[in-house]
N, CA, C and O atoms as a CHARMM CRD file, in Angstrom:
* protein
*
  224
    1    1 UNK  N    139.08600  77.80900 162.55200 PROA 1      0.00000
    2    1 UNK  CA   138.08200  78.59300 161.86900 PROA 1      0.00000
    3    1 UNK  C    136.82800  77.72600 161.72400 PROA 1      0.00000
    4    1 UNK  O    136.76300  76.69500 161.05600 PROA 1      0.00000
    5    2 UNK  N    135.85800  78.27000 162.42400 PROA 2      0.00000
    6    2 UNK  CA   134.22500  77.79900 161.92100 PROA 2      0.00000
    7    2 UNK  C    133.89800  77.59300 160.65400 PROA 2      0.00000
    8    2 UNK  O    134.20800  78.40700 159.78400 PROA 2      0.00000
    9    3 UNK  N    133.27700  76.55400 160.41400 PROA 3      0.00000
   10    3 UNK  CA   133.11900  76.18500 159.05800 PROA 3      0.00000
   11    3 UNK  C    131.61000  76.94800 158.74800 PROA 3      0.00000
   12    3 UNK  O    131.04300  76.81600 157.66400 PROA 3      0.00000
   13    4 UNK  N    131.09300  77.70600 159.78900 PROA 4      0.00000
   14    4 UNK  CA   130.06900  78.69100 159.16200 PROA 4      0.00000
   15    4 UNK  C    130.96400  79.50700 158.51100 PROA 4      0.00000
   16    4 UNK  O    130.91000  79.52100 157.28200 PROA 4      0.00000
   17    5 UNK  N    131.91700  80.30500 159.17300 PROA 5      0.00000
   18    5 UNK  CA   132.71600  81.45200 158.85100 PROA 5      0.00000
   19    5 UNK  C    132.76700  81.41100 156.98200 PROA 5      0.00000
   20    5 UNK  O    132.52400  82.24200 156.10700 PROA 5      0.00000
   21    6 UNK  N    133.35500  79.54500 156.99900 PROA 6      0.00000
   22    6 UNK  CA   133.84600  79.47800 155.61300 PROA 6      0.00000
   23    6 UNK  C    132.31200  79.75400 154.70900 PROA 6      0.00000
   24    6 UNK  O    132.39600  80.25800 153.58900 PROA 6      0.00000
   25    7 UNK  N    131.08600  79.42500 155.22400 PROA 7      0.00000
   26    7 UNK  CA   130.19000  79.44100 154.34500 PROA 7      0.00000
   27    7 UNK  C    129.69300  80.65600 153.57700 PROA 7      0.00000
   28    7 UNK  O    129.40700  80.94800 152.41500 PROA 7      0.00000
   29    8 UNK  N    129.74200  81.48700 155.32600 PROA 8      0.00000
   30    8 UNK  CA   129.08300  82.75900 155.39200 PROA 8      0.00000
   31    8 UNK  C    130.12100  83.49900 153.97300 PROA 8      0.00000
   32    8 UNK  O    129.58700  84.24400 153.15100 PROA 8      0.00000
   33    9 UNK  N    131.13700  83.25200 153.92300 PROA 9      0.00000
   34    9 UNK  CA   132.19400  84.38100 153.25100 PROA 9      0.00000
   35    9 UNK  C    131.97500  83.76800 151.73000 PROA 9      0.00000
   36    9 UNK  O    132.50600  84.37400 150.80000 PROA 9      0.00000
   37   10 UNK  N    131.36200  82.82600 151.51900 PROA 10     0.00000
   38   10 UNK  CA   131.18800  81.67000 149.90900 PROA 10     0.00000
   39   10 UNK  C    130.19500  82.56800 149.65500 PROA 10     0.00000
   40   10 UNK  O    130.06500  83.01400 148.51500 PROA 10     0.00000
   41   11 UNK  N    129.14700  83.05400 150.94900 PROA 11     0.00000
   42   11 UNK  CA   127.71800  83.18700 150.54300 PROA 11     0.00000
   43   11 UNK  C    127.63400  84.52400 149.74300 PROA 11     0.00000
   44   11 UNK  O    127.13100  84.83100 148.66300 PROA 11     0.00000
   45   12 UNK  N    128.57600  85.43600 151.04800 PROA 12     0.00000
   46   12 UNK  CA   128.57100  86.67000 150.21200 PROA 12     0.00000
   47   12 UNK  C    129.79100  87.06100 148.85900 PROA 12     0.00000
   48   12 UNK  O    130.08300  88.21400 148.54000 PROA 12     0.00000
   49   13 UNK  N    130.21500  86.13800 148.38400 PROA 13     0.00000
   50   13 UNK  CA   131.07500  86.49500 147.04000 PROA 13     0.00000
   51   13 UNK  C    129.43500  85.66000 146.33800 PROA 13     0.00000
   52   13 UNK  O    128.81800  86.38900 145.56100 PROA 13     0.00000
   53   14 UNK  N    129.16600  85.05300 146.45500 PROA 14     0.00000
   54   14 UNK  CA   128.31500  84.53500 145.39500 PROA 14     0.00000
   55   14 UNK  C    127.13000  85.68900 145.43100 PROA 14     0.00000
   56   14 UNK  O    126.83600  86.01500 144.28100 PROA 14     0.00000
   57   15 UNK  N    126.53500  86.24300 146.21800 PROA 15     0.00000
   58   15 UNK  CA   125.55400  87.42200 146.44100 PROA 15     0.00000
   59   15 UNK  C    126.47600  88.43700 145.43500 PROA 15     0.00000
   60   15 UNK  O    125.93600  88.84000 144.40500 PROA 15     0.00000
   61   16 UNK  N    127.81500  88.82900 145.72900 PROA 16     0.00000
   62   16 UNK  CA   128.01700  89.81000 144.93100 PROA 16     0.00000
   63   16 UNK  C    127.64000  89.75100 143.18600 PROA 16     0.00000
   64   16 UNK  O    127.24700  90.39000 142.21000 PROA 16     0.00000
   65   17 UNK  N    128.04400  88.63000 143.62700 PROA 17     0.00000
   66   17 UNK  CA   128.09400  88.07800 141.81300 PROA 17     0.00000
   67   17 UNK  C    127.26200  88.32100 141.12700 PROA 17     0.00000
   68   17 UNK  O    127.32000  88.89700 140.04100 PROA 17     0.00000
   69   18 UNK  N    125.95000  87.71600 141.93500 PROA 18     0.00000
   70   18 UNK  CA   124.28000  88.07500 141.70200 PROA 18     0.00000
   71   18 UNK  C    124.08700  89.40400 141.32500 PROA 18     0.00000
   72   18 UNK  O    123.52500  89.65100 140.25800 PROA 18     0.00000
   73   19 UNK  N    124.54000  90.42200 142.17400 PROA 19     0.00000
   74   19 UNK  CA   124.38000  91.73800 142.60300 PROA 19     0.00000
   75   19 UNK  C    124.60700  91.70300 141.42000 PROA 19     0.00000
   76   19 UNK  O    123.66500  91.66900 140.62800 PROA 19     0.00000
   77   20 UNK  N    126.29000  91.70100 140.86500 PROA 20     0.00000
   78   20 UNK  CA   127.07000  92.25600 139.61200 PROA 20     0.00000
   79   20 UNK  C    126.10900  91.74900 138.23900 PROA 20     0.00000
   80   20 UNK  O    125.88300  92.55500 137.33700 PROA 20     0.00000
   81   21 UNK  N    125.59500  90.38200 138.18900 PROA 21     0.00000
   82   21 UNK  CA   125.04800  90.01000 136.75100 PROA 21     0.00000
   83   21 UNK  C    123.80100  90.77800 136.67900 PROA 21     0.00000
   84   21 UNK  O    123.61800  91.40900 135.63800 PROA 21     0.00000
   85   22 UNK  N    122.67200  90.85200 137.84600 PROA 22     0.00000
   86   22 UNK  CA   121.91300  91.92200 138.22100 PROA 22     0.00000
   87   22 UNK  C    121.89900  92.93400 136.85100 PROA 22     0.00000
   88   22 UNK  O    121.33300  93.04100 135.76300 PROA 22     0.00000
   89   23 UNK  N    123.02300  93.66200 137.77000 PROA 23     0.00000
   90   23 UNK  CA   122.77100  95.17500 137.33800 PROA 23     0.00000
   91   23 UNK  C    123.58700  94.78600 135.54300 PROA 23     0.00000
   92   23 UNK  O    123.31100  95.48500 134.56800 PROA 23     0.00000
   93   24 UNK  N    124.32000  93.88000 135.48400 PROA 24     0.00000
   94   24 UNK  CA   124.95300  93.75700 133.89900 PROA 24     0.00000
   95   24 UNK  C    123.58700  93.92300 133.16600 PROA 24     0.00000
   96   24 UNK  O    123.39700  94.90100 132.44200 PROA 24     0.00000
   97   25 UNK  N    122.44600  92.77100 133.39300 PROA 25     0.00000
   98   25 UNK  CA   121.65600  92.01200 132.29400 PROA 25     0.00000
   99   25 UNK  C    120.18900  93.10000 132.77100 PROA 25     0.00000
  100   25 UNK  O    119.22100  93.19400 132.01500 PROA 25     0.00000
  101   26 UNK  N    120.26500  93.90200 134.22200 PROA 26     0.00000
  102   26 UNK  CA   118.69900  94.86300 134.63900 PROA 26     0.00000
  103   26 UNK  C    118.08600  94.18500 134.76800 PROA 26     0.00000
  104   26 UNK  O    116.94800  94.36800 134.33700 PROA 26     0.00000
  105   27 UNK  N    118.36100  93.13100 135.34400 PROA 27     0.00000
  106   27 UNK  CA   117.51100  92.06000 136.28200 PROA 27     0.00000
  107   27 UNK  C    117.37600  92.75200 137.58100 PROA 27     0.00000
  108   27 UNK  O    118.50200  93.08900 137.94800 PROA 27     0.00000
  109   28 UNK  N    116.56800  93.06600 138.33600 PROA 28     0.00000
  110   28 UNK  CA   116.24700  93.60400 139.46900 PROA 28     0.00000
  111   28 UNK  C    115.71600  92.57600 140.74100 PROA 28     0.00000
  112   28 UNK  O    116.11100  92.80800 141.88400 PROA 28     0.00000
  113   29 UNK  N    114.89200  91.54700 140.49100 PROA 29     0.00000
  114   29 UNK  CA   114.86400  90.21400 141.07200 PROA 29     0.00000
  115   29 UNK  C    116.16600  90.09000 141.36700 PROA 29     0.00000
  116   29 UNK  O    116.47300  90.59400 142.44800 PROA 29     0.00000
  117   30 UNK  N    117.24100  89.46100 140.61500 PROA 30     0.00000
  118   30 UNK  CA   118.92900  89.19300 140.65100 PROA 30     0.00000
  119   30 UNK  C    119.48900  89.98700 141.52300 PROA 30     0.00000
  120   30 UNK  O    119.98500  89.35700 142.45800 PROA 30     0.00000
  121   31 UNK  N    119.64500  91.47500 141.60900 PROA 31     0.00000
  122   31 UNK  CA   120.02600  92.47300 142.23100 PROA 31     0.00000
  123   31 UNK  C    119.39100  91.83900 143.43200 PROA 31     0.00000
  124   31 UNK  O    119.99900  90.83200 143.79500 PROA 31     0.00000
  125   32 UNK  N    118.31500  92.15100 144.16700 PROA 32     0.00000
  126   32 UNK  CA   117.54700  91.89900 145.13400 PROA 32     0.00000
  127   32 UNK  C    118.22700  90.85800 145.82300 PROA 32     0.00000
  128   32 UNK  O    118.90000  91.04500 146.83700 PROA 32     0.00000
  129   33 UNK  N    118.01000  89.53000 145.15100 PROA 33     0.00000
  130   33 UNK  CA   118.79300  88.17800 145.83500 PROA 33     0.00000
  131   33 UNK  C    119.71300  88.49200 146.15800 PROA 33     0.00000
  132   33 UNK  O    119.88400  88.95000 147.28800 PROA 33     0.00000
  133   34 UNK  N    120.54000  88.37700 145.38500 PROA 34     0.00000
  134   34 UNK  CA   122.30600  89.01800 145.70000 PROA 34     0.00000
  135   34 UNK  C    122.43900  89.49200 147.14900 PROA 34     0.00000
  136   34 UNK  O    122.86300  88.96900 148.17900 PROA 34     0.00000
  137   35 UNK  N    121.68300  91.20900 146.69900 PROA 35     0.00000
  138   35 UNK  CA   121.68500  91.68500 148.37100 PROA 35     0.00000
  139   35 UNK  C    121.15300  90.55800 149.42700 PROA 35     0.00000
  140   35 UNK  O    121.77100  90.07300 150.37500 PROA 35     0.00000
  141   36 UNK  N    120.19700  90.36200 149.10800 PROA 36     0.00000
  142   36 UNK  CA   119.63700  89.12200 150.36700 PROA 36     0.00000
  143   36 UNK  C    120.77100  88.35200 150.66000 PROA 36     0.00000
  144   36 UNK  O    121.24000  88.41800 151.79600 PROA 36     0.00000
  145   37 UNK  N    121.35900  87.52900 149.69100 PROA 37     0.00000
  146   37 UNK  CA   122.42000  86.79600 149.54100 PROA 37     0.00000
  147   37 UNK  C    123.64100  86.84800 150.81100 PROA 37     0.00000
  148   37 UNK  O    124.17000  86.09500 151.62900 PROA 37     0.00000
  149   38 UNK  N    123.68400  88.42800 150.31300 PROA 38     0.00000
  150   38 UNK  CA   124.83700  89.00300 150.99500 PROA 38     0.00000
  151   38 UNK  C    124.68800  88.77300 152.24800 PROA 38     0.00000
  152   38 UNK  O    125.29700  87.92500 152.90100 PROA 38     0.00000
  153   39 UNK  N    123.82000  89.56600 152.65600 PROA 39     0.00000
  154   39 UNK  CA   123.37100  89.42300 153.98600 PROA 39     0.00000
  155   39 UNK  C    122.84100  88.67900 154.83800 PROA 39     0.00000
  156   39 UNK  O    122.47500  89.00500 155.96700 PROA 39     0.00000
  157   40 UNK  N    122.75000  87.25900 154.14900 PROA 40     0.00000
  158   40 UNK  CA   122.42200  85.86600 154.60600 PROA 40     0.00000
  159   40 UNK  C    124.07200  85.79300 154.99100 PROA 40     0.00000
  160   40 UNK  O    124.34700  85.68700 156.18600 PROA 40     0.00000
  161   41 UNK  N    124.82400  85.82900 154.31900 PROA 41     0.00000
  162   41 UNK  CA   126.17400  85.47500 154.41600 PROA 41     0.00000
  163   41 UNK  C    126.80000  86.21100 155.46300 PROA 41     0.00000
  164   41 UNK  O    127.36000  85.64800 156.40300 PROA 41     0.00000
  165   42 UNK  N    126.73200  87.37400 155.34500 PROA 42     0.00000
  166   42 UNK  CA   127.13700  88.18600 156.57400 PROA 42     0.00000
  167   42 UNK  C    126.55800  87.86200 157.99500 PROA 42     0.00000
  168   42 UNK  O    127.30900  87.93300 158.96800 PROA 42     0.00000
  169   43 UNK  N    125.47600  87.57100 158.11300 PROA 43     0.00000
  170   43 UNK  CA   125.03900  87.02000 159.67400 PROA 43     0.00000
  171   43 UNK  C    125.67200  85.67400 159.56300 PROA 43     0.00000
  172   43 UNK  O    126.65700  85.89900 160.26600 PROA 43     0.00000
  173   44 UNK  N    125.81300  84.40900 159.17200 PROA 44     0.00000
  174   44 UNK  CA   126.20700  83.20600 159.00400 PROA 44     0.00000
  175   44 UNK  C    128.03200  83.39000 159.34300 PROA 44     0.00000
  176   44 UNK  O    128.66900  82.65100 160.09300 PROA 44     0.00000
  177   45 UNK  N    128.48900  84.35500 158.70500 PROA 45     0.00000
  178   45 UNK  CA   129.95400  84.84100 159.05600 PROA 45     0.00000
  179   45 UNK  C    130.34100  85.38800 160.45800 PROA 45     0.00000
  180   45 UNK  O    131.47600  85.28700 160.92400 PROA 45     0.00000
  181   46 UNK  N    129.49100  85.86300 160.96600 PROA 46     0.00000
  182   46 UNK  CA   129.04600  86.59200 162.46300 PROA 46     0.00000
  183   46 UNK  C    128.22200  85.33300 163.30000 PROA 46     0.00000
  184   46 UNK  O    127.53500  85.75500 164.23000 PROA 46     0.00000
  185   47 UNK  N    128.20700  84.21200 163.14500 PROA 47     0.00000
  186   47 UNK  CA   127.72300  83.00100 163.81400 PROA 47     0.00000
  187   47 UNK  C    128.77600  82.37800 164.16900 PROA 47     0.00000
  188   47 UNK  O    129.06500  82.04500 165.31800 PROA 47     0.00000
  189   48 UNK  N    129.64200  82.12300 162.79600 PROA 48     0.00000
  190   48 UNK  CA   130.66700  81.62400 163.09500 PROA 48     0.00000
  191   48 UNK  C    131.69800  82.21500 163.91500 PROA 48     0.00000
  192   48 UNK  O    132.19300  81.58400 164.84900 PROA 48     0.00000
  193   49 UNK  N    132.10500  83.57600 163.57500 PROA 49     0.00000
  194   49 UNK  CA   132.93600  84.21700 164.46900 PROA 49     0.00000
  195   49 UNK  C    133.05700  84.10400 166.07700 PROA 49     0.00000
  196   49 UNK  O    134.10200  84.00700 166.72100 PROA 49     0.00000
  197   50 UNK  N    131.56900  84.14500 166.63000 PROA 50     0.00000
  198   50 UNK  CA   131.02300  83.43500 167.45400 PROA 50     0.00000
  199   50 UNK  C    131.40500  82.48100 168.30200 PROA 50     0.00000
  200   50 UNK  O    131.63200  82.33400 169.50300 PROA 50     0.00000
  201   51 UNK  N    131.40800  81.61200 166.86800 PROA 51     0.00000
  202   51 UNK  CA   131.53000  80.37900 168.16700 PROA 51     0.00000
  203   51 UNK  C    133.26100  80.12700 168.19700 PROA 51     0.00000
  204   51 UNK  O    133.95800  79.61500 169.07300 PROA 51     0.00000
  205   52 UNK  N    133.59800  80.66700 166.96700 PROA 52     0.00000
  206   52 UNK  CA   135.20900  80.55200 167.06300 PROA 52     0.00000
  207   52 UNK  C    136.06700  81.30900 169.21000 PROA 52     0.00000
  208   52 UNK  O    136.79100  80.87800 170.10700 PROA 52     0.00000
  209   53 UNK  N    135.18700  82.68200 168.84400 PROA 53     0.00000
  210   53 UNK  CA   135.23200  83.09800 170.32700 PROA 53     0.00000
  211   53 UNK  C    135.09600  82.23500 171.37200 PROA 53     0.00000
  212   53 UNK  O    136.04600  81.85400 172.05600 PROA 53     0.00000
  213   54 UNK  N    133.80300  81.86300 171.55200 PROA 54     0.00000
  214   54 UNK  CA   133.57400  80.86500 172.58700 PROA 54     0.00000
  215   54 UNK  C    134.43500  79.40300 172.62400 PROA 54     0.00000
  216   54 UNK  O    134.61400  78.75900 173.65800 PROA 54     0.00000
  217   55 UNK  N    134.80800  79.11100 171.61600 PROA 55     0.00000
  218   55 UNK  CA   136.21900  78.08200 171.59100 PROA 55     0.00000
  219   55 UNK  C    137.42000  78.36900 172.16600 PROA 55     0.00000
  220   55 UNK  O    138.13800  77.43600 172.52500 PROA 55     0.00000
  221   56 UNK  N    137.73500  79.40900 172.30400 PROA 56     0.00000
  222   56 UNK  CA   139.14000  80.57300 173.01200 PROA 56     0.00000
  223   56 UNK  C    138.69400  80.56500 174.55100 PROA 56     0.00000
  224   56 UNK  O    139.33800  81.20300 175.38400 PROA 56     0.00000
């Protein structure tokens, strides 16, 4: 396993988190990141997958 894989999947539980305190406290900035977050994590998870392929 790609050690992006491991990042990408850190990135998006921590984005959720964001997401979740976000919408707790109506921080909308927070919300925002989060999503960004997420989706930093999700391409970084899809990098790794990647190269895990090209290792096979």
């Amino acid at each position: 396993m790609d050690k992006d894989r491991i990042k990408g999947a850190a990135k998006q539980v921590e984005g959720s988190l964001k997401v979740g305190a976000g919408k707790l406290v109506g921080d909308e900035k927070l919300k925002a990141d989060g999503h960004a977050e997420k989706i930093e994590g999700k391409v970084q998870n899809a990098v790794g997958s990647a190269k895990d392929e090209l290792r096979k």
